[in-house]
C-alpha positions in Angstrom: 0.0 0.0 0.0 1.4 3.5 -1.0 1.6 6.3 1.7 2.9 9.6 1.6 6.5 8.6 3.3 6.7 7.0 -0.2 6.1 10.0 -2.1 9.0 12.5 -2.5 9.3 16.0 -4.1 11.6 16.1 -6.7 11.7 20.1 -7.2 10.4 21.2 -3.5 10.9 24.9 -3.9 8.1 24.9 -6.2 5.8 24.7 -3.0 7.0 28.5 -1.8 4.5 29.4 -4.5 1.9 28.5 -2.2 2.1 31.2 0.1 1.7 34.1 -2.4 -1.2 32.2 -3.5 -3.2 32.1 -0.5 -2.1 35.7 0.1 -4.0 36.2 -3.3 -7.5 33.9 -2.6 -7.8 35.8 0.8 -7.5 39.7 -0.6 -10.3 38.2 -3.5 -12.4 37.0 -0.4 -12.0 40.1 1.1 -13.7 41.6 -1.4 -17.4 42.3 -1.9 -18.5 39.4 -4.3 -14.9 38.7 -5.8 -13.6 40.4 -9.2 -16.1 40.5 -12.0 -18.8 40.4 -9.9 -21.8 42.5 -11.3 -23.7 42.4 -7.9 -21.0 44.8 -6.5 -21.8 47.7 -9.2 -25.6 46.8 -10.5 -28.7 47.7 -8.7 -30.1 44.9 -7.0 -33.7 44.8 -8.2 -32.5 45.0 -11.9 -30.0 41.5 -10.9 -32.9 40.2 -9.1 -34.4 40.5 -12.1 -31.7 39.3 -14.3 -31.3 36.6 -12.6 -35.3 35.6 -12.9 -35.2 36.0 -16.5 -31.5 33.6 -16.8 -29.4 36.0 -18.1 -27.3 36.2 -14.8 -25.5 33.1 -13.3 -25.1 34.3 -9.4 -23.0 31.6 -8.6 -21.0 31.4 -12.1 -17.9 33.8 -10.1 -17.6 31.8 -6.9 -17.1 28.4 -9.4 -14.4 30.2 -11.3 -13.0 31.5 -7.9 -12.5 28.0 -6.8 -11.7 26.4 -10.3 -8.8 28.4 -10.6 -7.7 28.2 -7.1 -7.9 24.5 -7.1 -6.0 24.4 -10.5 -3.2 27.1 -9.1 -2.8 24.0 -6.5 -2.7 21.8 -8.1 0.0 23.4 -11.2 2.1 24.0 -8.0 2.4 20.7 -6.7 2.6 19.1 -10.1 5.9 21.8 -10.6 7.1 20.3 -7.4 7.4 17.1 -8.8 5.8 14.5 -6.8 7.6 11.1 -7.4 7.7 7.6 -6.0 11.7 5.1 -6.5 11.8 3.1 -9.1 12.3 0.1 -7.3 12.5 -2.0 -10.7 14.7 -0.1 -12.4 17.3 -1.9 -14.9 20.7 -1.6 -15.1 21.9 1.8 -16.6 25.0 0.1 -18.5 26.7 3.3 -19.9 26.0 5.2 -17.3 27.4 3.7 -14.2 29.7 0.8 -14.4 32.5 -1.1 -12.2 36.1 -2.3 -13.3 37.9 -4.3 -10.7 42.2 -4.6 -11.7 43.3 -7.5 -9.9 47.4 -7.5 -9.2 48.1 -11.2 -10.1 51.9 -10.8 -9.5 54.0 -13.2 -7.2 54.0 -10.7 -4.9 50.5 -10.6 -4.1 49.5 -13.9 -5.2 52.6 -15.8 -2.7 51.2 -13.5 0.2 49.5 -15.3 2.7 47.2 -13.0 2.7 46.1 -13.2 -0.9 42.9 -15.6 0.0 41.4 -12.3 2.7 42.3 -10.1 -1.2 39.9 -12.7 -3.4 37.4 -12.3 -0.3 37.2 -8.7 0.2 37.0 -8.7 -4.2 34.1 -10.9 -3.7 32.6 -9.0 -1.0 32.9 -6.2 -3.6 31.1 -8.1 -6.7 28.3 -9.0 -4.2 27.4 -5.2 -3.8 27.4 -4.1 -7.3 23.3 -5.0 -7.0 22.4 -3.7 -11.0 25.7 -2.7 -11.2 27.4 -3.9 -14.5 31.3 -5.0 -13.9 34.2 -6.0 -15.4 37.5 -7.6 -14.6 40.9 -6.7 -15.4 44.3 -9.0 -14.4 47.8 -7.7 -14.3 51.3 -8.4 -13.8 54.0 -7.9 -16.5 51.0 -7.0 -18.8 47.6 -6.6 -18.7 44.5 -8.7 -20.0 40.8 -8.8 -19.5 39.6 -11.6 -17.7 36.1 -10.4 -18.4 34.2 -7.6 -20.2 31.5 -5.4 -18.6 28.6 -7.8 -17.7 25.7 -8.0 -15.7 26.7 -11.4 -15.1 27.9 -10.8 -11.1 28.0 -14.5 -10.1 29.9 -15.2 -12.9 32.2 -12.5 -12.7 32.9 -13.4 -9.0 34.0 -17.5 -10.6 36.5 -15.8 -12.6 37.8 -13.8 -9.9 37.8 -16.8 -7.5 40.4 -18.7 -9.4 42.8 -16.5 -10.2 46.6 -17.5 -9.0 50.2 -17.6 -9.4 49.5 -19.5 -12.7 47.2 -17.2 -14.3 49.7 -14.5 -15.9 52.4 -15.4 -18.0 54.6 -12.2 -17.7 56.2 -12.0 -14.5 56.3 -9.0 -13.1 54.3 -5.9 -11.5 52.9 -3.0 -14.4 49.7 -1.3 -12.7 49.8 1.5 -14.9 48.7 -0.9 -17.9 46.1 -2.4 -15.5 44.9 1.0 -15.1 45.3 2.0 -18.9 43.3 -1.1 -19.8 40.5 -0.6 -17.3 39.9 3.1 -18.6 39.9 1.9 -21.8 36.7 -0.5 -21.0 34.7 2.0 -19.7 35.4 4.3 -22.1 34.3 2.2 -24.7 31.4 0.9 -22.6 30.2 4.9 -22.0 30.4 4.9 -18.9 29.3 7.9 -17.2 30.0 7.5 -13.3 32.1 4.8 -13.2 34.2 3.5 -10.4 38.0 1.4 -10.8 38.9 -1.2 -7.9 42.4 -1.9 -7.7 43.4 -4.6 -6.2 47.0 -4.4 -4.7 50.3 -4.8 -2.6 51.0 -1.1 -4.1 54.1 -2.5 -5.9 55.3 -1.1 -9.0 53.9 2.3 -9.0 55.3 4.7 -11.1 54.8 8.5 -12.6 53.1 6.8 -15.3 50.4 4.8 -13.2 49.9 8.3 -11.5 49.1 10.1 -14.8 46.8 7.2 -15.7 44.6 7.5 -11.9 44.7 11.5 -13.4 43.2 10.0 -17.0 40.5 7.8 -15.0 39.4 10.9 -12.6 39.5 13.3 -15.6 36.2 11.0 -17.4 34.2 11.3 -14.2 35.1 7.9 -12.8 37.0 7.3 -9.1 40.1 4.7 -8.5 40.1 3.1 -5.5 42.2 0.7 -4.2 41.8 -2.1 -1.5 44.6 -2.3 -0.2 46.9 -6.1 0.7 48.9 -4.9 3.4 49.1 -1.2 5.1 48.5 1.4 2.7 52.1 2.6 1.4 52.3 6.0 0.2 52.3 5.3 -3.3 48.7 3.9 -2.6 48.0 7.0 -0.8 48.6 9.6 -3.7 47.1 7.6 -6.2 43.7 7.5 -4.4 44.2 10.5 -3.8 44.8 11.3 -7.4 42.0 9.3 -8.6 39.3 10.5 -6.4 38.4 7.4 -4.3 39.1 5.6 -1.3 41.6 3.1 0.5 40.1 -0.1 1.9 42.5 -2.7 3.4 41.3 -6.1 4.0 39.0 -6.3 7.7 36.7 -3.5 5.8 34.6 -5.6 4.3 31.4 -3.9 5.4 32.9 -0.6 4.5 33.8 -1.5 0.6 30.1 -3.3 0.8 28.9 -0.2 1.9 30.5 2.0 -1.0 29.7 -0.3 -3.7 25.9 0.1 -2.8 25.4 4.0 -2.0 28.3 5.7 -3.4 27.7 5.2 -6.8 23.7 6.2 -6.9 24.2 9.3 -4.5 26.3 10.9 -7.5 24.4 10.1 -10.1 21.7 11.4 -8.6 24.1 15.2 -7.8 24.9 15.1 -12.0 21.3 15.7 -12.6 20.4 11.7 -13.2 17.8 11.7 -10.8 15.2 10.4 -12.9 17.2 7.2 -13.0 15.1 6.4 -9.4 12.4 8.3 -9.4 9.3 8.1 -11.6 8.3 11.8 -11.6 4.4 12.4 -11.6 3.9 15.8 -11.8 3.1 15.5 -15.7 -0.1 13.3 -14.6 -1.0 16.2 -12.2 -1.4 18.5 -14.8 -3.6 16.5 -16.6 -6.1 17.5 -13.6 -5.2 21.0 -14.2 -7.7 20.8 -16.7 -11.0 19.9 -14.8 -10.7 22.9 -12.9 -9.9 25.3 -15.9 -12.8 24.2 -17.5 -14.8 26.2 -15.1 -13.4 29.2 -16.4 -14.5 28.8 -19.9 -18.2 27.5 -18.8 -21.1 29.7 -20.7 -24.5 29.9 -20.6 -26.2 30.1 -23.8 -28.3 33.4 -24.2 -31.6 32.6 -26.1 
C-alpha cells in the first residue's frame, strides 16, 4: 500500500508558491462578491431581475474563484514534482559501471594474505546490486579476464580462481592495469564509473599516476583495496584518482560504498530520474477539470 513517506518532491521549492497564492485567494475574499462580480456595481432589483429572466448566473464567479484556485494548487504541486523510486529499475550500462584490476603478480599472489584479497573482491562483486562490472588482471602485462557484464555470479567464478598460474609475464605494471581498465569503460560509455584496484601497491610509477589523473578526468574514481598497510604510493594515487583506500577487515565498508556511493552521484549530475518516476506531468492532466470552469457559458436565447 502506498503512503505519503513514499512519495518524494523532486523540485520542493516549487511549493514557496503556495504562500503568495493564499495571500492572493484571501485579498479576493475580502472583497465584496470577488472580481467580476456584477452584484457589487448593478442595482439589485435590476439583478434580481436578471437573474429571474436567466441571463445572470449568481454563482458562475464563486465556481471560477475555486476552479482556478484548485488548478493554481494543483499546477504548484505538479511543478514540485511528486515522485515515487523506481524500485525495478534496470541496469543503466553506460552510465554507471565497475572495473575491478586484480594484481596477479608473485608478490600478491605468494602473500599469505592473498585468500582475505579474493574475499574482500568478492565482497565487492556481491554489492554491485544492478551494477554492470568488469575484470581486469595484471602483472608484466595486462589482460581482460572479463568484459563489462551483468553477469555478477559469474564475474565473481573468474575472480575466484585467479593464481600464481594465471599471468604469464612475470612481473608488476599497474599503470597498464589502469590504462586497460579506462579503456573499458570508455568504450562501454560509462558515465560515473568506479575502478577497484586490487594491490600490494608494488610497482607504481609517474606513469600509473598520470593514468589514476586520466580515469578521474572522465568522471570515474580509482580506488584501491589495499593487501597490506596502505604505502604512500597507494595514498597519492587515491588521492589522485578520487576514491578511497580499503585494506582487508573493511569488508562492510567496501560493501557499503559499492551500494550507495555510486547512486548518491548520479543522482548530484542531474540523473535523478534514474530512481524516481516523476508524476507531476499526470497532475497537470487534472489542471484541466478545474480550468474548465473558467471557460463554462451559458447560452443566451
Amino acid at each position: 500500500m502506498i503512503g505519503l513517506s513514499d512519495i518524494t518532491l523532486l523540485r520542493p521549492w516549487w511549493l514557496l508558491a503556495l504562500m503568495p497564492l493564499a495571500v492572493l485567494v484571501w485579498v479576493m475574499a475580502r472583497r465584496r462578491g470577488g472580481a467580476g462580480d456584477w452584484e457589487a456595481v448593478v442595482d439589485p432589483q435590476l439583478m434580481q431581475a436578471l437573474g429571474a429572466m436567466g441571463r445572470v448566473d449568481a454563482g458562475h464567479g464563486g465556481r471560477v474563484a475555486k476552479g482556478a484556485t484548485i488548478g493554481a494548487v494543483l499546477l504548484i504541486v505538479a511543478l514540485a514534482g511528486p515522485a515515487m523510486e523506481r524500485r525495478d529499475a534496470v541496469a543503466f550500462r553506460n552510465l554507471d559501471g565497475v572495473v575491478f584490476v586484480l594484481d596477479a603478480s608473485s608478490s600478491v599472489v605468494d602473500s599469505p594474505r592473498w585468500p582475505q584479497m579474493l574475499t574482500m573482491g568478492r565482497f565487492g562483486i556481491a554489492s554491485l546490486g544492478s551494477r554492470p562490472a568488469g575484470l581486469v588482471v595484471y602483472g608484466g602485462d595486462a589482460y581482460v579476464a572479463t568484459d563489462i557484464t551483468g553477469d555478477v555470479r559469474q564475474l565473481g567464478q573468474t575472480l575466484s580462481v585467479v593464481d600464481r598460474d594465471t599471468m604469464p609475464d612475470p612481473g608488476s605494471r599497474p599503470e597498464r592495469g589502469l590504462a586497460l581498465a579506462r579503456r573499458i569503460q570508455q568504450e562501454a560509455e560509462i558515465l560515473a564509473g568506479d575502478v577497484i584496484m586490487m594491490t600490494d601497491g608494488a610497482g607504481l610509477t609517474p606513469r600509473a599516476f598520470a593514468e589514476a589523473e586520466a580515469i578521474a578526468a572522465r568522471g570515474a574514481r580509482l580506488s584501491v583495496i589495499s593487501l597490506e598497510a596502505p604505502t604512500a604510493g597507494i595514498e597519492t594515487l587515491v588521492q589522485i584518482g578520487g576514491g578511497r583506500v580499503f585494506t582487508l577487515d573493511q569488508t562492510d565498508a567496501l560493501s557499503d560504498w559499492m551500494r550507495t556511493s555510486a547512486r548518491e552521484r548520479l543522482e548530484q549530475q542531474d540523473y535523478p530520474l534514474l530512481f524516481w518516476s516523476d508524476y507531476g506531468r499526470w497532475l497537470l492532466v487534472l489542471v484541466l477539470i478545474p480550468a474548465m470552469l473558467l471557460f463554462r457559458r451559458r447560452a443566451v436565447t
